[in-house]
GUSE-156220 format. One record per residue: x, y, z of N, C-alpha, C in turn; residue number from 1. Coordinates in steps of 0.05 Angstrom, whole numbers, plus 5000, padded with zeros to 4 digits. Layout:
X;Y;Z;X;Y;Z;X;Y;Z;NUM
...
REM end
This chain:
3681;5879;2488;3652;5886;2487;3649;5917;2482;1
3633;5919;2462;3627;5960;2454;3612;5965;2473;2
3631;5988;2478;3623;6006;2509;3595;6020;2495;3
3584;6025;2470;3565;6042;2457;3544;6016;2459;4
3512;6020;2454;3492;5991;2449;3488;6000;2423;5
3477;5981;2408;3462;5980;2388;3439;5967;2386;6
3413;5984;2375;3392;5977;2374;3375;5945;2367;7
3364;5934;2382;3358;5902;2377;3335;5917;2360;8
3318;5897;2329;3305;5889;2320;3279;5901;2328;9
3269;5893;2349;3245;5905;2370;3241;5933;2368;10
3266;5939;2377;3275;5973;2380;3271;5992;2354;11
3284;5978;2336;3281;5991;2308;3249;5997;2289;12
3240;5971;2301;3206;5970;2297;3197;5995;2310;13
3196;5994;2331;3183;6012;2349;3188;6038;2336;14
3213;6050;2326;3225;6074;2315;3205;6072;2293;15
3204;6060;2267;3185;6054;2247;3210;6058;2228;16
3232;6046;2239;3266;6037;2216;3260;6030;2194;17
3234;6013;2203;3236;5995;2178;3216;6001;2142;18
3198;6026;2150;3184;6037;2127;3193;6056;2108;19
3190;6041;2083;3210;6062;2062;3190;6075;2048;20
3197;6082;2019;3170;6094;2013;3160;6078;1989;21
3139;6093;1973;3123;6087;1962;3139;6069;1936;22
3125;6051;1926;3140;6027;1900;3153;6043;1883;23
3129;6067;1864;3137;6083;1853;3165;6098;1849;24
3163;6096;1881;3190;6125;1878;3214;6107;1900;25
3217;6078;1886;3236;6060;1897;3257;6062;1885;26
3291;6059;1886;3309;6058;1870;3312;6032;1867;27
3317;6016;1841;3320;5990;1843;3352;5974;1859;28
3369;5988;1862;3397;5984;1871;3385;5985;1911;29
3367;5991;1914;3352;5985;1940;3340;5958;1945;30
3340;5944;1930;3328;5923;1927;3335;5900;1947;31
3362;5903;1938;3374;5874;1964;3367;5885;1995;32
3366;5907;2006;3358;5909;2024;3329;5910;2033;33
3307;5904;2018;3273;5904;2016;3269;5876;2026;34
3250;5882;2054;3243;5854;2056;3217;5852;2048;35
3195;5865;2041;3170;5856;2032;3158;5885;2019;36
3135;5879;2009;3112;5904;2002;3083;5905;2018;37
3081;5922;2032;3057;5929;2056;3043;5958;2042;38
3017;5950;2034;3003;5972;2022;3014;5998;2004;39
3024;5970;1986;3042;6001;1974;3067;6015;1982;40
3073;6009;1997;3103;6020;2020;3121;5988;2017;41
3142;5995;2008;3174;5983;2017;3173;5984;2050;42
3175;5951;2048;3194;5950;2081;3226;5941;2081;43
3237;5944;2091;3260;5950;2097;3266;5925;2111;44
3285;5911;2105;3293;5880;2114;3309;5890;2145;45
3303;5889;2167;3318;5909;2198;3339;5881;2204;46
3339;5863;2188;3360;5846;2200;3383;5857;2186;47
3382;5876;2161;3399;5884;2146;3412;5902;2159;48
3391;5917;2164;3398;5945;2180;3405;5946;2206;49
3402;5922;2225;3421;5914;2255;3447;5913;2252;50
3451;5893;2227;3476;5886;2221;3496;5911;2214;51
3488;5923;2186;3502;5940;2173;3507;5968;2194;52
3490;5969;2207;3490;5995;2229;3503;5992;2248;53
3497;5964;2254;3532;5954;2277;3561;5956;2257;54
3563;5948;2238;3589;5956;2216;3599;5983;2214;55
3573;5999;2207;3568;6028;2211;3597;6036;2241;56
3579;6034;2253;3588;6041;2287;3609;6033;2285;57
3627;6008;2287;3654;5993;2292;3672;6020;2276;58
3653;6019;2254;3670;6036;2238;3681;6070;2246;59
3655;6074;2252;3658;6111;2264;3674;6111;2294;60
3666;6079;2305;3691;6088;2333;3715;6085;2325;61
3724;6069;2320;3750;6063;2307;3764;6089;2294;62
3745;6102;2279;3757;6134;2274;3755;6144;2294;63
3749;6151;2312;3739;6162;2336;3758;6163;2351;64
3769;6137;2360;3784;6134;2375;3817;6137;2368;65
3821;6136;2341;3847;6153;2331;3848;6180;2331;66
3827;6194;2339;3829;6221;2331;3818;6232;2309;67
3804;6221;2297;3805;6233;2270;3780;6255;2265;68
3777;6270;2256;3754;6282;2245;3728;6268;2234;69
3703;6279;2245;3682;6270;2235;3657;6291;2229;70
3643;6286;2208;3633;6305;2195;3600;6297;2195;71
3578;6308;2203;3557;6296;2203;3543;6314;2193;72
3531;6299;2170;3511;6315;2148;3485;6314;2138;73
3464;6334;2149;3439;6325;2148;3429;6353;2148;74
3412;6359;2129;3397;6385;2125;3369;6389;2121;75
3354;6360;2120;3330;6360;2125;3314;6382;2149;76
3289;6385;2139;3273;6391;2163;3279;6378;2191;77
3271;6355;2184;3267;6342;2208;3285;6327;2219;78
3316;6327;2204;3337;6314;2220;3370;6341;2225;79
3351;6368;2215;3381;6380;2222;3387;6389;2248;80
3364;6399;2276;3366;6400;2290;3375;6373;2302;81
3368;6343;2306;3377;6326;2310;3412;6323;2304;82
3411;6333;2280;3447;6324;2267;3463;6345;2290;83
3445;6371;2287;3465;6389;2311;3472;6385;2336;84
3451;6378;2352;3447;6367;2376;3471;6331;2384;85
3468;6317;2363;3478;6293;2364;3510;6298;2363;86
3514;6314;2337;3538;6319;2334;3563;6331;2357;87
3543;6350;2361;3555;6373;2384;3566;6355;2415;88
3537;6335;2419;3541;6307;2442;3569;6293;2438;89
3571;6294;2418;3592;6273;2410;3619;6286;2405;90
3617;6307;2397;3649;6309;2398;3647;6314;2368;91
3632;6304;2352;3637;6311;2318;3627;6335;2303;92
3640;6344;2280;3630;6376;2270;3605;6366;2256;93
3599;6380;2251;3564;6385;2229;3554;6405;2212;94
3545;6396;2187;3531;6419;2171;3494;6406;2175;95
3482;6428;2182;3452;6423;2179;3447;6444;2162;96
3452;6463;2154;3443;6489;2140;3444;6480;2110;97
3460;6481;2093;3468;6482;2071;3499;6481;2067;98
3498;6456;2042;3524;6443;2048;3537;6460;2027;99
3556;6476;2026;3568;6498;2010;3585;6483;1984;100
3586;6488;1960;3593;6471;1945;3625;6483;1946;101
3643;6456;1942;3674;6460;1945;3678;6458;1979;102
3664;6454;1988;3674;6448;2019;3692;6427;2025;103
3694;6407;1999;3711;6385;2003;3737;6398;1982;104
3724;6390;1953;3742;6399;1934;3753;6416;1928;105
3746;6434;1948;3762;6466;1939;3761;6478;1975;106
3779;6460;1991;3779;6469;2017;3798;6481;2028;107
3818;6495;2005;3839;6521;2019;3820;6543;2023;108
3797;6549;1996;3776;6570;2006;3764;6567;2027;109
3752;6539;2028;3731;6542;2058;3747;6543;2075;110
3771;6542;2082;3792;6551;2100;3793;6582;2106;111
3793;6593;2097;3801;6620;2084;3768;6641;2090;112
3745;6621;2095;3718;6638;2101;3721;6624;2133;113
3727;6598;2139;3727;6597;2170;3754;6620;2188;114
3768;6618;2178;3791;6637;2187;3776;6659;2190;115
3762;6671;2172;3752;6695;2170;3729;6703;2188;116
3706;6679;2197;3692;6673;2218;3702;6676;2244;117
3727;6663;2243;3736;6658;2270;3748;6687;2283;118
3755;6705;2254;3774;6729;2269;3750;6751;2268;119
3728;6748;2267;3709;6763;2272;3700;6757;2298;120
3687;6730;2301;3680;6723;2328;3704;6737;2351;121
3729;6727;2347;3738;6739;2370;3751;6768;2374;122
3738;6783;2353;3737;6811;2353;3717;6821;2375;123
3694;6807;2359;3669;6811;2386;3681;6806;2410;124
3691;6776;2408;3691;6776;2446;3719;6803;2451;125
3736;6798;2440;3757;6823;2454;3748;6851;2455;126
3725;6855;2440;3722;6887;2439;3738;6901;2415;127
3750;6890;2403;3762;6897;2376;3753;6911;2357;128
3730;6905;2348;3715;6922;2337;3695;6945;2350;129
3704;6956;2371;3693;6976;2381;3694;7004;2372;130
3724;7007;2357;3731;7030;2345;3722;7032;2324;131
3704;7013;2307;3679;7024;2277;3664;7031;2298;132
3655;7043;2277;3623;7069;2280;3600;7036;2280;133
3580;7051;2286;3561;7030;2292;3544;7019;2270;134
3548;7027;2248;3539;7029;2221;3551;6998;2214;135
3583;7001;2224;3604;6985;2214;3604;6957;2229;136
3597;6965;2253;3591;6941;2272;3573;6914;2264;137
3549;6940;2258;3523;6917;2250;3527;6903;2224;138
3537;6913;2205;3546;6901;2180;3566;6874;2180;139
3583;6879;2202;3604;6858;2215;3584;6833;2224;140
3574;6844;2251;3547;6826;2259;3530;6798;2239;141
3524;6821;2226;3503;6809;2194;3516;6787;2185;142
3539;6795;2165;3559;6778;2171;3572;6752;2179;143
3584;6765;2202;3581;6737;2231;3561;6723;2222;144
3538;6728;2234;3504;6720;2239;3500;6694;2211;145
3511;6707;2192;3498;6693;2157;3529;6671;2163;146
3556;6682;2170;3575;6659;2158;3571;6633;2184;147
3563;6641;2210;3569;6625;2235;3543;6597;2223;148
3521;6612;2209;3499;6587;2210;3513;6572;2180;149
3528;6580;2159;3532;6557;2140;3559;6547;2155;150
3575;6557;2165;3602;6548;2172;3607;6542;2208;151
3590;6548;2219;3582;6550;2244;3603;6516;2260;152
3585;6496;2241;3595;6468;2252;3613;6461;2250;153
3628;6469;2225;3659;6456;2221;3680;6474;2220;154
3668;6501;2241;3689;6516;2241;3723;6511;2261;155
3725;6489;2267;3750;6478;2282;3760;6457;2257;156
3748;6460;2230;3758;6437;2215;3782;6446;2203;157
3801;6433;2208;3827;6444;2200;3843;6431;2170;158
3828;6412;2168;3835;6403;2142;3810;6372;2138;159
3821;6367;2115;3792;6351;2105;3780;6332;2119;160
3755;6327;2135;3750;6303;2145;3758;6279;2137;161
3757;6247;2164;3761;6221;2153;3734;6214;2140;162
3720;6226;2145;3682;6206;2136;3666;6230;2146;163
3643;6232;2131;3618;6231;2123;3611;6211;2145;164
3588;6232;2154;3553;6210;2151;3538;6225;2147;165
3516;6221;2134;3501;6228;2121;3475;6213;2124;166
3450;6240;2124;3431;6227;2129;3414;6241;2101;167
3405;6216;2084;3393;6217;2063;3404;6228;2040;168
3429;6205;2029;3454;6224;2007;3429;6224;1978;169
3408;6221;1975;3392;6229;1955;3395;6266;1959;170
3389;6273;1974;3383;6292;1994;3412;6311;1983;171
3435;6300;2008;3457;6312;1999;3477;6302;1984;172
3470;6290;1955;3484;6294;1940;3508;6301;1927;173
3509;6324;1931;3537;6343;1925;3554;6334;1948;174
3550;6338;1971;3565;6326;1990;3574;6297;1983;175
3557;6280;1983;3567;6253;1977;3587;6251;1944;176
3577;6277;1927;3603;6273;1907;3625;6271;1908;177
3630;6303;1929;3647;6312;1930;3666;6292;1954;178
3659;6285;1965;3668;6254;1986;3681;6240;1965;179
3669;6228;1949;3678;6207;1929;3699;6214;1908;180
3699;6243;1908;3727;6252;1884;3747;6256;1904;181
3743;6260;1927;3775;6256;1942;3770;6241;1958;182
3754;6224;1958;3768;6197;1969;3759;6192;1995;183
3734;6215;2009;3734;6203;2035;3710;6189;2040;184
3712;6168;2058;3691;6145;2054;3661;6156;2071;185
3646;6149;2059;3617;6158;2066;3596;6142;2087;186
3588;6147;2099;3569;6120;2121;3550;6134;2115;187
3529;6119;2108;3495;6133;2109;3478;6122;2117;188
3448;6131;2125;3434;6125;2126;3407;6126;2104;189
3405;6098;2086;3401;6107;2057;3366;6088;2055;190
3348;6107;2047;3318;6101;2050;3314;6090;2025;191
3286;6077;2020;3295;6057;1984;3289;6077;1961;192
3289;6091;1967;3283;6117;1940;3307;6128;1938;193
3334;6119;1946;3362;6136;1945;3378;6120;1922;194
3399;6123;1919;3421;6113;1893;3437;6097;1922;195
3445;6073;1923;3465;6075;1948;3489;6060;1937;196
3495;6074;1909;3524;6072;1894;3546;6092;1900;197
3574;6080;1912;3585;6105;1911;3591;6104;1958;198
3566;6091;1980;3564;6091;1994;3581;6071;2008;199
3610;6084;2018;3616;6060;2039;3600;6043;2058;200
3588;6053;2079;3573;6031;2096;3543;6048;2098;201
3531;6027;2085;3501;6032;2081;3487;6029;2103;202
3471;6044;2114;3455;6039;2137;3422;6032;2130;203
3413;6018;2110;3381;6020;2102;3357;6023;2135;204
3342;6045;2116;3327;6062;2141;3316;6078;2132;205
3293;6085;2153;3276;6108;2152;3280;6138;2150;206
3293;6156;2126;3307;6174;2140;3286;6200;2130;207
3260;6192;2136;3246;6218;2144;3227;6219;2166;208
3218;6190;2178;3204;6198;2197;3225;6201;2231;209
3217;6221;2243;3239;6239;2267;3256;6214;2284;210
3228;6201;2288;3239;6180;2304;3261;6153;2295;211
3257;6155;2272;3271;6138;2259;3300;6152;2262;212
3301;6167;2250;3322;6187;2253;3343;6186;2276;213
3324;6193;2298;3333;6203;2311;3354;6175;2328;214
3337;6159;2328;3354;6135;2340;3374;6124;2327;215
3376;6124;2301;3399;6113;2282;3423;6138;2292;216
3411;6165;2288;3439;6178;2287;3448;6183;2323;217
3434;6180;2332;3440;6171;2361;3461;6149;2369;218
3450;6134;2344;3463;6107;2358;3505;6100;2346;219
3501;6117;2317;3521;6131;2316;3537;6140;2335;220
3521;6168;2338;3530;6192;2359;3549;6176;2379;221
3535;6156;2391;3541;6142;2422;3565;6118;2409;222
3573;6112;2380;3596;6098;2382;3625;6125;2378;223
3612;6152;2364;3634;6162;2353;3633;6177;2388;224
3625;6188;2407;3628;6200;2435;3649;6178;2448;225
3639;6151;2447;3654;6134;2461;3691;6121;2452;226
3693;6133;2417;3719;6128;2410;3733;6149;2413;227
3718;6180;2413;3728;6201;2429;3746;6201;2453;228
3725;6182;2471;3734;6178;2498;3757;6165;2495;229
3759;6139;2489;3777;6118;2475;3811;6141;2479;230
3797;6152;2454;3825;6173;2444;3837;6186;2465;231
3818;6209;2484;3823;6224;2502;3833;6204;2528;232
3829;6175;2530;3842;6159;2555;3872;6157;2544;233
3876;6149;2518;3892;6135;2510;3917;6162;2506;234
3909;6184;2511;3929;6204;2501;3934;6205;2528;235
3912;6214;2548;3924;6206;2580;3946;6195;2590;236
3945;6170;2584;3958;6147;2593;3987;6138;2576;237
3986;6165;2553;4020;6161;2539;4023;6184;2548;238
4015;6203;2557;4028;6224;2577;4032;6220;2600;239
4026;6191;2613;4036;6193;2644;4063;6173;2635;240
4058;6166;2612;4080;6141;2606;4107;6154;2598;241
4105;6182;2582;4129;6188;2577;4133;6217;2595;242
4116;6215;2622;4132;6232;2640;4144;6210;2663;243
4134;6184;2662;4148;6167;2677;4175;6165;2671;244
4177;6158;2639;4204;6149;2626;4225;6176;2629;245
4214;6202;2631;4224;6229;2632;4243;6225;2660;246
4217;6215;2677;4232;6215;2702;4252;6204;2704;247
4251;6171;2694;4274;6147;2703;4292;6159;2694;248
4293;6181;2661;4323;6179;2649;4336;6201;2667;249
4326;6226;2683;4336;6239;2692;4348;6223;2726;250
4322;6211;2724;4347;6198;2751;4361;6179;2751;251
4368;6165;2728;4394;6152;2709;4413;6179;2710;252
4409;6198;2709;4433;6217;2698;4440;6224;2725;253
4429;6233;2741;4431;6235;2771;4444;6219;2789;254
4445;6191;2784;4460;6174;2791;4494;6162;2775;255
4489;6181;2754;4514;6172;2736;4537;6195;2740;256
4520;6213;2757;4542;6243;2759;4553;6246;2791;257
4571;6233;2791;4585;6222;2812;4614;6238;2820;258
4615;6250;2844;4646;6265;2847;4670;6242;2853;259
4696;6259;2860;4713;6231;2868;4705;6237;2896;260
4691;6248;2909;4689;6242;2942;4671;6225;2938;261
4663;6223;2924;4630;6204;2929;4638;6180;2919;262
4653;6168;2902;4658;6141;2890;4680;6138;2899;263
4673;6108;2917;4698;6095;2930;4717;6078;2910;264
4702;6074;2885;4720;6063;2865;4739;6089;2863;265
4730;6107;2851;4752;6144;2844;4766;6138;2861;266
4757;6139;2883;4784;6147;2911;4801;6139;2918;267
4794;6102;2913;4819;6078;2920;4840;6087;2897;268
4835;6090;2868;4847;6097;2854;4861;6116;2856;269
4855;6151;2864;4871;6166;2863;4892;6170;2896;270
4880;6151;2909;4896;6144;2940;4915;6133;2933;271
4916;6109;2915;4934;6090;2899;4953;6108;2883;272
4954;6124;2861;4972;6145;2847;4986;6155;2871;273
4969;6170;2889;4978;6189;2914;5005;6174;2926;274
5007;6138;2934;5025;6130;2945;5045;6127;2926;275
5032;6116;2896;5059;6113;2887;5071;6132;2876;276
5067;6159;2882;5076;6184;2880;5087;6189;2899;277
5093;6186;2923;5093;6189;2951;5126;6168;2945;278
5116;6156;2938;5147;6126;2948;5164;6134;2912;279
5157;6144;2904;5174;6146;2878;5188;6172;2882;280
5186;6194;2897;5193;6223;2907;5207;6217;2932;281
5196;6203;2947;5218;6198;2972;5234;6166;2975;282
5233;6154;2951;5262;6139;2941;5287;6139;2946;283
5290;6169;2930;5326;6168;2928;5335;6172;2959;284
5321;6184;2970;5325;6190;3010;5326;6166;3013;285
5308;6155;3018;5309;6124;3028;5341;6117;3026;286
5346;6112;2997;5367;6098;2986;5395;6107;3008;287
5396;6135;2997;5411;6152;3015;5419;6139;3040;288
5399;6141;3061;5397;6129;3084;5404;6106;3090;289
5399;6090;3077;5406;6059;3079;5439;6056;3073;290
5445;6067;3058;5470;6066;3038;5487;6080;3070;291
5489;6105;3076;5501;6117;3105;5505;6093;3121;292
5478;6076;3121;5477;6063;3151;5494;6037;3146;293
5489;6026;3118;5515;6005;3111;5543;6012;3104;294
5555;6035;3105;5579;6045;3109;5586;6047;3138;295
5568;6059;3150;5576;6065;3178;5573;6031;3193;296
5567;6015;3183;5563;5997;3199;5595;5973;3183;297
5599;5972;3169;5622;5962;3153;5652;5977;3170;298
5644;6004;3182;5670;6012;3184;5676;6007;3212;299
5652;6002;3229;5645;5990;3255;5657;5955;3262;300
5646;5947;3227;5656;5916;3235;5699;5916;3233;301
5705;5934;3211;5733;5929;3214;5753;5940;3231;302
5739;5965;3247;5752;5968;3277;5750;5943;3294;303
5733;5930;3300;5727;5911;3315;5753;5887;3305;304
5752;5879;3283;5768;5853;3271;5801;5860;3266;305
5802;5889;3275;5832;5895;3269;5852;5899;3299;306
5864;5878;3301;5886;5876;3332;5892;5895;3331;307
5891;5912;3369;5908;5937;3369;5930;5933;3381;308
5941;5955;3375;5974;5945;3373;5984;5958;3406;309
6000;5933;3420;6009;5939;3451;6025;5972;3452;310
6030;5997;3477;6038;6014;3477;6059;6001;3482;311
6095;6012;3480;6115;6009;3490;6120;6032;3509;312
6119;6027;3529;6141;6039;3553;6173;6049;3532;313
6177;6075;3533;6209;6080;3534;6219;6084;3557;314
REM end
C-alpha cells in the first residue's frame, strides 16, 4: 500500500483539474485525453488524469527511493513559488526562475557556475572575503544575489538528473528538449493547448489555475518525500547490517586466536612430544640399569648352584 494518497475524482473537481482551455488554442495530440466541450472550454477526461497521475507517482517514488536525483520545473507566475516550496518539502532540486539553456546538454559548464556559487557563498559565511575593499564586496554580493536565484535550486546537482517534472512543457520547452537529447525521461503535467510528444508520463490537467496546480504537484511532492524516506530507512538498515556482520567477523577472529595455554587440544599435544622426548633421552639409562641388574643377578644365581668345596685339616 503507497504510504503517499492520491487524489480521488471528487478532489480533482474541486481543484478545477479538469478545465483546459479554449477549442481554439487546443493541440490536437490532446485529444485522447478530452472528455467533452463546456462553453467553449475543453474538459479534461479526470479518469485519465487519476490514473496517469497515480503512474506519474509510482514512478517519481521508485526514483526516490533509489536515490536518485529529481528536478522540478516550473516558471510560471503562478506555479514557481509552489514548485519552490513543494520541491524544497520533498527533498527534490528546482528551477522556478529561468531555465538556463545547456543546463542539460552542456552540464560541465553549469557545473563550473554552481562551483562558482558555492565558493562565493561560503566565502561570505567564513569571512573570506573581508580583505576586498567594499567596492569589491558588493560586486561579489550582486553576483551571488543574480547567480543564487537562476542556480539557487540545483545547486547540490552534481551531475545530470534521473527526471524532469514539469509543469506546462509548452511553457518550458527547452527544458523538455534538452531532456529528450540525453535521454532523461520527463513526467508532466500537460494542459490541452500543449504538444504532449516527446512526454514520458503525461499527467492531463489544469496547469494555470493555482489550485489546480497546486494539488497535482503536491501530490507528486508527497510520493517523491516518501521514496526519499524509503531511501534514507533503507541506507539505515544496511548500515546496522554491515556493522552487525563487522562485528561477527571480528569475533570469529577473536575466537580463532587461541594460545597453547588456552587450547587443550595444543597442550595434550605438546605434553605428548614432551614425554616422548622425556622416554627417548632417558632410554639408554634405563637400558643401562636393567642390563647391571641382570648381570648382578646371574652372578648371584651361579654362586648359589656351584658346591663349595670341604676345608682339609693338615
Amino acid at each position: 500500500m503507497s504510504k503517499y494518497k492520491v487524489p480521488k475524482i471528487e478532489e480533482l473537481i474541486e481543484a478545477g483539474v479538469h478545465f483546459g482551455h479554449q477549442i481554439r488554442r487546443w493541440h490536437p495530440k490532446m485529444e485522447p485525453y478530452i472528455y467533452t466541450v463546456n462553453k467553449n472550454i475543453h474538459i479534461i477526461d479526470l479518469e485519465d488524469t487519476e490514473r496517469l497521475l497515480k503512474e506519474a507517482c509510482e514512478y517519481m517514488y521508485k526514483l526516490a527511493s533509489e536515490g536518485k536525483k529529481i528536478v522540478f520545473v516550473g516558471t510560471k507566475k503562478q506555479s514557481k513559488d509552489i514548485i519552490k516550496s513543494e520541491a524544497e518539502r520533498s527533498g527534490a532540486m528546482f528551477v522556478n526562475e529561468r531555465w538556463i539553456g545547456g543546463t542539460l546538454t552542456n552540464f560541465p559548464t553549469i557545473k563550473k557556475n554552481l562551483d562558482k556559487l558555492i565558493k562565493y557563498i561560503r566565502g561570505k559565511e567564513t569571512g573570506e572575503f573581508e580583505k576586498y575593499t567594499k567596492k569589491e564586496r558588493l560586486l561579489i554580493d550582486r553576483e551571488t544575489e543574480k547567480m543564487n536565484l537562476v542556480y539557487g535550486g540545483i545547486l547540490s546537482l552534481a551531475e545530470t538528473p534521473a527526471v524532469l517534472f514539469v509543469i506546462d512543457p509548452k511553457r518550458e520547452k527547452t527544458a523538455v528538449k534538452e531532456a529528450q537529447n540525453v535521454g532523461i525521461p520527463v513526467v508532466a503535467i500537460v494542459d490541452t493547448n500543449a504538444d504532449p510528444t516527446g512526454i514520458d508520463y503525461i499527467i492531463p490537467g489544469n496547469d494555470d489555475a493555482i489550485k489546480s496546480v497546486a494539488l497535482l504537484v503536491r501530490t507528486v511532492s508527497d510520493a517523491v518525500e516518501e521514496g526519499y524516506k524509503e531511501f534514507d530507512r533503507k541506507g539505515v538498515e544496511q548500515t546496522k547490517k554491515e556493522d552487525k556482520k563487522a562485528e561477527h567477523v571480528t569475533s570469529e577472529k577473536e575466537d580463532m586466536v587461541v594460545t597453547t595455554t588456552e587450547s587443550p587440544v595444543v597442550t595434550d599435544e605438546i605434553e605428548e612430544i614432551e614425554e616422548k622426548l622425556v622416554v627417548e633421552v632417558a632410554e639408554p639409562k634405563v637400558v643401562e640399569k636393567i642390563e647391571e641388574k641382570e648381570d648382578t643377578g646371574k652372578k648371584a644365581a651361579e654362586e648359589t648352584k656351584a658346591p663349595k668345596k670341604a676345608k682339609v685339616k693338615k
